[in-house]
C-alpha positions as CSV (number, residue, x, y, z in Angstrom):
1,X,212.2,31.1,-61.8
2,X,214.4,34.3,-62.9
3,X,215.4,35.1,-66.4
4,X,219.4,34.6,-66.7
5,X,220.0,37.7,-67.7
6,X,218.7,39.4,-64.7
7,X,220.8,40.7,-61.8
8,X,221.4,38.5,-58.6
9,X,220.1,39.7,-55.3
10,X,222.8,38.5,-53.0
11,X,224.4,42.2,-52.7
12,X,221.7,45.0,-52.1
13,X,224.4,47.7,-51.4
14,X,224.2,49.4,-54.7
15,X,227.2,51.5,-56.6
16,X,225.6,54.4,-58.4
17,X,226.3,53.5,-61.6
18,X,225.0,50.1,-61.2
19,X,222.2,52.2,-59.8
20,X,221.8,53.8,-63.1
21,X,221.8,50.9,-65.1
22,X,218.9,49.3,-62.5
23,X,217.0,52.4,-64.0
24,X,217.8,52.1,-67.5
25,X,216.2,48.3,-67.0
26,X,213.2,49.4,-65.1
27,X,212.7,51.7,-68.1
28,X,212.7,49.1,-70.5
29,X,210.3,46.6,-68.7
30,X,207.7,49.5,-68.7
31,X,208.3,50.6,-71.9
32,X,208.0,46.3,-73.2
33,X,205.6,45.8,-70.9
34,X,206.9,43.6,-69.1
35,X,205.3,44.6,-66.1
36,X,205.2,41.8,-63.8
37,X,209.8,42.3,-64.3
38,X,209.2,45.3,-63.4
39,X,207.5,44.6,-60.1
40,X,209.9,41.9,-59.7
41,X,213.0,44.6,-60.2
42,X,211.2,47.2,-58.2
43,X,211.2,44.6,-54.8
44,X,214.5,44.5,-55.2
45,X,215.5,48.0,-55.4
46,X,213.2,48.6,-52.3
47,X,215.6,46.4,-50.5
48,X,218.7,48.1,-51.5
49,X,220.3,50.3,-49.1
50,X,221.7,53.7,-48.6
51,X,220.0,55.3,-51.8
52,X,217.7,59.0,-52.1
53,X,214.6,59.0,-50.3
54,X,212.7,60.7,-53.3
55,X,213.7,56.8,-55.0
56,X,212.1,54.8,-52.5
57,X,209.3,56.9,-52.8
58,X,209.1,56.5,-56.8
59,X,209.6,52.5,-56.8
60,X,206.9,52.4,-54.3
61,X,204.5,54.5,-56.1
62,X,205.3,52.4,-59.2
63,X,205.0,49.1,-57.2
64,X,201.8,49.9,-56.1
65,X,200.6,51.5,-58.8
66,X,201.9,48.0,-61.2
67,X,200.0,46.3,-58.6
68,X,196.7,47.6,-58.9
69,X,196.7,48.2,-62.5
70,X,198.5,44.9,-63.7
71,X,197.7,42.2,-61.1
72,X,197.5,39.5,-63.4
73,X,200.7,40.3,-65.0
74,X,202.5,39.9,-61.8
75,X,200.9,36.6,-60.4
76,X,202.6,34.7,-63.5
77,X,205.1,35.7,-65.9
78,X,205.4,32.6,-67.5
79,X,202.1,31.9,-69.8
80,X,201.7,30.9,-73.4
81,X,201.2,33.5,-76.3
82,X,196.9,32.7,-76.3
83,X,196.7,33.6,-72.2
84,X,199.4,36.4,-72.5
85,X,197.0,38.3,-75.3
86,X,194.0,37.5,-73.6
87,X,195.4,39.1,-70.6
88,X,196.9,41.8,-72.1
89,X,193.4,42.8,-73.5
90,X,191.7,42.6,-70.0
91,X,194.7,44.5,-68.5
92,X,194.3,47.1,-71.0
93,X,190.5,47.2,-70.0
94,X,191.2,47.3,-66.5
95,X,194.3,50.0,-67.0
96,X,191.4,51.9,-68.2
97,X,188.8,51.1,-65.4
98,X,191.2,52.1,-63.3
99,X,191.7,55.7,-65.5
100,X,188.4,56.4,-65.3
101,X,188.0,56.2,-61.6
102,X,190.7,58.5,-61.1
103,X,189.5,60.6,-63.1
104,X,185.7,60.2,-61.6
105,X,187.8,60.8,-58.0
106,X,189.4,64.1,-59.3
107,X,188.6,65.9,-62.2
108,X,191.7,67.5,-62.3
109,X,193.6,63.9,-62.5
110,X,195.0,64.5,-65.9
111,X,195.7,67.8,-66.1
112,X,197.9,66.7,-62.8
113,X,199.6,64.0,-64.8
114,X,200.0,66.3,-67.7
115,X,202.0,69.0,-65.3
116,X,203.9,66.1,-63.8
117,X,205.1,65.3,-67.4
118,X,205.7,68.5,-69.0
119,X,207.5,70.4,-66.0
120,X,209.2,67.6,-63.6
121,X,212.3,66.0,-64.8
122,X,212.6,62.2,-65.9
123,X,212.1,60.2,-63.5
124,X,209.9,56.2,-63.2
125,X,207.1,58.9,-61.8
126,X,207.1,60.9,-65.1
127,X,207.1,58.0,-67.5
128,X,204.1,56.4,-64.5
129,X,202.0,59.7,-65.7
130,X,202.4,58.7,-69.2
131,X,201.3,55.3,-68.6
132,X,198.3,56.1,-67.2
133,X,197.3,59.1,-69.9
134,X,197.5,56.3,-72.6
135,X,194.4,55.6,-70.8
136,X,192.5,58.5,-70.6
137,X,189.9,59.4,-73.1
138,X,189.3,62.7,-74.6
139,X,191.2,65.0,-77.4
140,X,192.6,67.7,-74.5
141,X,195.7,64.8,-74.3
142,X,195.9,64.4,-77.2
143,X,196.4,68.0,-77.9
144,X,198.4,69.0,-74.9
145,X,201.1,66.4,-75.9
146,X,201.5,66.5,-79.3
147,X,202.5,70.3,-79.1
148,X,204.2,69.9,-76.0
149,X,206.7,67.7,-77.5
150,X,207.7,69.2,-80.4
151,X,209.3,71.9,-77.9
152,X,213.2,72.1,-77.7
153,X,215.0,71.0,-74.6
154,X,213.0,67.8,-74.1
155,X,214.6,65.1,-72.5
156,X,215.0,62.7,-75.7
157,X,213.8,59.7,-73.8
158,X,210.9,61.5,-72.4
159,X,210.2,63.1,-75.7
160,X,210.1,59.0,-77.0
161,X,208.4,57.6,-74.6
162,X,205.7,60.8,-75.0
163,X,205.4,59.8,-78.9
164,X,205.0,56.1,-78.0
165,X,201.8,57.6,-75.6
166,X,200.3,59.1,-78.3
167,X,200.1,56.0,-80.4
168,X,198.9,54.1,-78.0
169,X,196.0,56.6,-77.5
170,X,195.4,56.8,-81.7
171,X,197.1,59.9,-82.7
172,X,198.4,60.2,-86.4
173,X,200.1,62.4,-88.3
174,X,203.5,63.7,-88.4
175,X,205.7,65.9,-85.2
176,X,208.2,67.8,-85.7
177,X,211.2,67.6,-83.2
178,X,214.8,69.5,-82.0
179,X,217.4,67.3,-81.4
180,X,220.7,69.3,-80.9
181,X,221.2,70.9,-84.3
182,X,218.7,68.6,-86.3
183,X,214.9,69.1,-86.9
184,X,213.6,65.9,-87.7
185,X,209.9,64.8,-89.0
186,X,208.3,61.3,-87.2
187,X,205.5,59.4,-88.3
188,X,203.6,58.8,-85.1
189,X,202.3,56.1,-86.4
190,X,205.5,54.7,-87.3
191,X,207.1,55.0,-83.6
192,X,207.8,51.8,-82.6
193,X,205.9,50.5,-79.0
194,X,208.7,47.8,-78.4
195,X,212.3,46.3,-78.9
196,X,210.9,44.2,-81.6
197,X,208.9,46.8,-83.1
198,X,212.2,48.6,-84.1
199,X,213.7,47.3,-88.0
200,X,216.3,44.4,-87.2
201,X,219.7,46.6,-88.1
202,X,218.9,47.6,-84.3
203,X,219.1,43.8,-82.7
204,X,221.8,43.8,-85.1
205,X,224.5,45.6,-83.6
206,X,223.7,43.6,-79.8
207,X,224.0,40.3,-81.6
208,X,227.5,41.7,-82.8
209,X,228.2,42.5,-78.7
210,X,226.8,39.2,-77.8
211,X,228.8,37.4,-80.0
212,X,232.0,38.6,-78.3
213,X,230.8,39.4,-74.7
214,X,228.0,36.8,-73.6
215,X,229.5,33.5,-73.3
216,X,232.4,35.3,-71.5
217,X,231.4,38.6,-70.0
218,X,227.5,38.4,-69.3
219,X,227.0,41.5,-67.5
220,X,228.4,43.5,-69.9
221,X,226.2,41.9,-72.5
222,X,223.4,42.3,-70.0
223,X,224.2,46.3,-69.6
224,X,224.7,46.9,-73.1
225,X,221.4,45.2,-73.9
226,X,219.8,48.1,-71.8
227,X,221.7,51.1,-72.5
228,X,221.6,50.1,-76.2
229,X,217.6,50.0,-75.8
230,X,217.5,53.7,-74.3
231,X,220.4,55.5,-76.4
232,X,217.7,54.2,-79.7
233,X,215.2,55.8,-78.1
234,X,217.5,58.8,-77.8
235,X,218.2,59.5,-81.4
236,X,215.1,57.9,-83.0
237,X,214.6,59.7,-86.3
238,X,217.8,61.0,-86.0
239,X,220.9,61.2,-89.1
240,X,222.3,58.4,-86.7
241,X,219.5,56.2,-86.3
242,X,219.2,56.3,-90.3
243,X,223.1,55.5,-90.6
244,X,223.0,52.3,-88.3
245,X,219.4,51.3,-90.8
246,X,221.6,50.9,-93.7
247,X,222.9,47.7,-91.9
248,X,225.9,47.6,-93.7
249,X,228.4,45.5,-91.7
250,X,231.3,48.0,-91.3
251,X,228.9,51.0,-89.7
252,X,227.3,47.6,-87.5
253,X,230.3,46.7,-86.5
254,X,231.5,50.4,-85.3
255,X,228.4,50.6,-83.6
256,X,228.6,47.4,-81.4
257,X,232.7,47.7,-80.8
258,X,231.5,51.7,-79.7
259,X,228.7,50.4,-77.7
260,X,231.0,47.4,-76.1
261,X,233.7,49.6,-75.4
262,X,230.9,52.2,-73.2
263,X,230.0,49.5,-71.0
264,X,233.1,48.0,-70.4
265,X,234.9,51.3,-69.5
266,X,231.8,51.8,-67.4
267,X,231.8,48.4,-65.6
268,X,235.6,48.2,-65.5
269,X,236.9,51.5,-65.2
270,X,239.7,50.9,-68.1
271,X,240.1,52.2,-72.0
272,X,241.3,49.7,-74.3
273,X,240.3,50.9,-77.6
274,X,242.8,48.9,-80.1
275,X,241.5,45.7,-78.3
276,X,237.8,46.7,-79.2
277,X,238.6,48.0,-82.6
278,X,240.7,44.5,-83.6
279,X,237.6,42.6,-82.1
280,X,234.9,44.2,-83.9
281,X,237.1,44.4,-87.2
282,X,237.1,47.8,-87.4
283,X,239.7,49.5,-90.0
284,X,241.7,52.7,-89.5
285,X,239.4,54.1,-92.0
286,X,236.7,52.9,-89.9
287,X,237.8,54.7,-86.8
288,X,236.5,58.6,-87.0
289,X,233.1,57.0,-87.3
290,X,233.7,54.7,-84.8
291,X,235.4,57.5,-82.5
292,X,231.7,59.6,-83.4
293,X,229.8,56.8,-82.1
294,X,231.5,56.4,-78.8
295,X,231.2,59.9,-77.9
296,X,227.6,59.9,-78.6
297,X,227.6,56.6,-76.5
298,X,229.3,58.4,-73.9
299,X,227.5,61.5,-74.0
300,X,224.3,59.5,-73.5
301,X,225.6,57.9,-70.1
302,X,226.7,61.5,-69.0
303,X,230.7,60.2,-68.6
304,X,232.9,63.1,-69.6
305,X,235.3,62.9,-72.6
């Protein structure tokens, strides 16, 4: 059984940007993990044809990797919330098993996956080596990252999905970050591990999208579910993330007509601006704000102004 909202496999020719979004999914199922998606999404992207080398040879790192470290997750996706916990505890166990023997194999192991993270760029091999240090024991880590990513230049996912590592190994206490302009404090302990870890104003602004697009256009609702997921990671603890957390309906509804408006110029190739603005309700007084939020949309995908 597949999940609706997940992409068909009758074409395997890929476009890039379809390509991209693939990513941004894969992202998300490791970051939720949701692994046994993930290994799912991975198959399919190994049968895809005409893409980079160095991409086969991440997905079937990951694959394998997934596979040795999760094989429980990936034999059945579909299990109720008392064998889903259970199983999460003994993957965690064996993720760490697994961690150990590595480490037993080569005593360098970490300090490899610590050089993969800090010095290669973002890629599913760099956000693998993360995975796996949430595993390893010992303050070095622990260390390492938390000054590493206070740095400037990070990669704002990367720089997320690092903070995420450290709670998940124990870490407390406060970072500070560069983000542009900005220096902003965040409360490891505070960084959220999953979607629905993050306060609701987030889930918000995609029922506002969902509302207009799912019934009618589902794989733009399926896109912007994704790209919404990494552009939060991008500006967590940000002035933006704390504007969309007032939840009032007006900066909501600027948000999701910004957001629709991304993946539909994306998906379709067209601009139609007074459409999304008269969908979403937004005002002329409304529209610097919701201009903002589009280009930091857009800047986020890497699409030009």
């Amino acid at each position: 059984m597949r999940n609706s909202n997940s992409p068909a496999k009758e074409n395997i020719v890929l476009f890039p940007k379809t390509l991209d979004y693939y990513q941004i999914q894969l992202t998300v199922m490791l970051e939720s993990e949701r692994y046994g998606e993930a290994a799912e999404l991975l198959r399919f992207l190994l049968q895809c044809q005409g893409q980079e080398a160095r991409h086969y040879e991440e997905w079937q790192s990951l694959l394998e990797w997934l596979e040795a470290a999760f094989p429980y997750a990936l034999q059945d996706k579909y299990i109720n919330e008392s064998q889903a916990y259970e199983e999460d505890i003994g993957e965690q166990e064996m993720a760490r098993q697994l961690a150990k023997t590595k480490l037993q194999e080569d005593p360098e192991y970490a300090g490899k996956l610590l050089h993969r993270v800090m010095h290669e760029p973002l890629s599913e091999a760099t956000l693998l080596a993360l995975e796996q240090l949430s595993h390893f024991e010992g303050d070095e880590v622990d260390y390492a990252l938390t000054e590493w990513v206070q740095n400037p230049g990070i990669h704002p996912i990367l720089q997320f999905r690092t903070l995420q590592t450290l709670r998940r190994r124990g870490v407390q206490g406060a970072v500070e970050l560069k983000r542009g302009p900005q220096n902003i404090v965040v409360e490891i302990d505070n960084v959220p591990l999953n979607k629905d870890e993050f306060p609701s104003q987030i889930a918000q602004v995609l029922e506002r999208v969902a509302e207009h697009a799912e019934m009618h256009e589902p794989t733009l609702y399926y896109f912007a579910q994704e790209l919404w997921e990494q552009f939060i990671m991008s500006i967590y603890g940000s002035e933006a993330y704390y504007t969309i957390l007032t939840g009032e309906d007006g900066i909501l509804d600027l948000w999701a007509g910004a957001l629709h408006q991304t993946v539909s110029e994306t998906l379709n190739g067209t601009r139609n601006e007074e459409e999304t603005r008269a969908m979403y309700g937004i005002t002329e007084s409304m529209r610097f704000q919701f201009e903002q939020a589009y280009r930091m949309l857009n800047g986020f995908t890497g699409k030009r102004q």
